[in-house]
N, C-alpha and C positions, 0 to 999 in steps of 0.2 A: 729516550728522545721520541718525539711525536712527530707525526707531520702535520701539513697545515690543517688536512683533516681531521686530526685531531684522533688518528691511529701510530700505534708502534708499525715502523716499515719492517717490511718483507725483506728478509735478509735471503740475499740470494745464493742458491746453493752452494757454488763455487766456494766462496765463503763460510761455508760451514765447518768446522774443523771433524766432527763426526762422521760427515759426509762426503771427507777429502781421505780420512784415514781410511771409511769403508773400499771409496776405490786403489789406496793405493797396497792394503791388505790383498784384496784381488786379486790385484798386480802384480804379486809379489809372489803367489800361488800361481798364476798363468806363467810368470813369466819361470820360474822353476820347475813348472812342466815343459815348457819350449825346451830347457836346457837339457832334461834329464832326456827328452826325447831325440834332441842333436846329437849327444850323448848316444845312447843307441840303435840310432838310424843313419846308417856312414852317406855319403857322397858316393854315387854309382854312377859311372859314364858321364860324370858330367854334370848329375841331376842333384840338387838339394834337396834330396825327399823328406828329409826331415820339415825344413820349411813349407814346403809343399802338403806335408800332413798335418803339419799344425796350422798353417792356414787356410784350408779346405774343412778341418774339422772345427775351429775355431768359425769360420763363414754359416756353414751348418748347425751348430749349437748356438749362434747368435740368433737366424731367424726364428727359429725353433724357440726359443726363450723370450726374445722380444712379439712373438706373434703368438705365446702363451701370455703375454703379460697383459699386450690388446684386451683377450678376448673377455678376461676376470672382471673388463670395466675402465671405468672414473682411475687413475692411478692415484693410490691409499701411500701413506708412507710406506708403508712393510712392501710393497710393489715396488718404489721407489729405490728402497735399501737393494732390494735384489735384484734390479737392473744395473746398479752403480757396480756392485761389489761385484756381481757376474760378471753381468754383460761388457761395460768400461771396464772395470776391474780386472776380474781373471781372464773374458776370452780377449780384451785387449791387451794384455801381456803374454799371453801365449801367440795371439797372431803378430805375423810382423811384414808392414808391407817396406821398411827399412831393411830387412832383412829380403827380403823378395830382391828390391833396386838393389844390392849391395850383390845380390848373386850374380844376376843378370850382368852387373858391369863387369865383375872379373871373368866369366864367361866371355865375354864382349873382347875384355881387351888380352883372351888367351886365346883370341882367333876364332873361338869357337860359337860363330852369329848365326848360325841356324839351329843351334842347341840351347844357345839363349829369346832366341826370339819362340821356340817350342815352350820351352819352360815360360815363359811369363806368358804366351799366352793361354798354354796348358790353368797356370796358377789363375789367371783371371776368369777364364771362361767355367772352369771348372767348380769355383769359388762364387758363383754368382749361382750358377746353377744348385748345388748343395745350399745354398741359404733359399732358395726360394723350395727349394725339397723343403728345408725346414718346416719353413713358416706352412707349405701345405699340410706338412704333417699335424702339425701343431693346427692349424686349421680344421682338419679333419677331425681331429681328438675333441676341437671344440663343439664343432657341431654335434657329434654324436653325442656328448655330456649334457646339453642343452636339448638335445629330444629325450633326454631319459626323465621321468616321472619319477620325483623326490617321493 
């Protein structure tokens, strides 16, 4: 099918089936790092540190990876593949901020509102701060590769 101008339209990502399976492969791998990490990281005092690591390292390998992807340019497919399958993909199945509110409220409703409001703001502020580590990281790595003489 054509449009009026007389091109095949732009099929929009979403709708790509290659491009649905890359994120949800990802996903599938993050999200079975989450567990295998729940799995070995108990509940201490109180504290989800499991989610708490996974979403801290999960915030930190996001800016890190999207502000490596920045700096290579124009976004190419093969950039495209590996922001889906990483970035959406794997570190959105390993973080969870459904698993963050899910902690918080049963904290919440076990009495325990200054151990819940620690942990989430702990998880927020924390999580903001390690993606913006990233992204300098990743920033810095660009710079210094962009002064170097091919």
């Amino acid at each position: 099918m054509l449009t009026a101008s007389g091109r095949s339209p732009v099929r929009q990502p979403h709708l790509e089936p290659r491009l649905v399976l890359l994120v949800a492969a990802g996903g599938a791998v993050g999200s079975g790092a989450r567990y295998l990490l729940a799995q070995a990281v108990p509940v201490r005092d109180g504290w989800p540190y499991a989610t708490l690591g996974a979403n801290v390292l999960g915030a930190f390998l996001l800016g890190l990876l999207l502000e490596t992807l920045v700096h290579r340019g124009p976004e190419t497919r093969r950039a495209r593949d590996v922001r889906l399958a990483a970035g959406t993909g794997a570190l959105g199945g390993l973080t969870t901020f459904s698993g963050l509110a899910l902690e918080v409220e049963r904290l919440l409703a076990a009495g325990s509102v200054g151990t819940a409001a620690a942990y989430a703001i702990t998880s927020v502020v924390l999580g903001v701060v390690v993606c913006l580590a990233g992204v300098r990281i990743a920033s810095r790595r660009a710079t210094r590769r962009s002064g170097r003489v091919s």
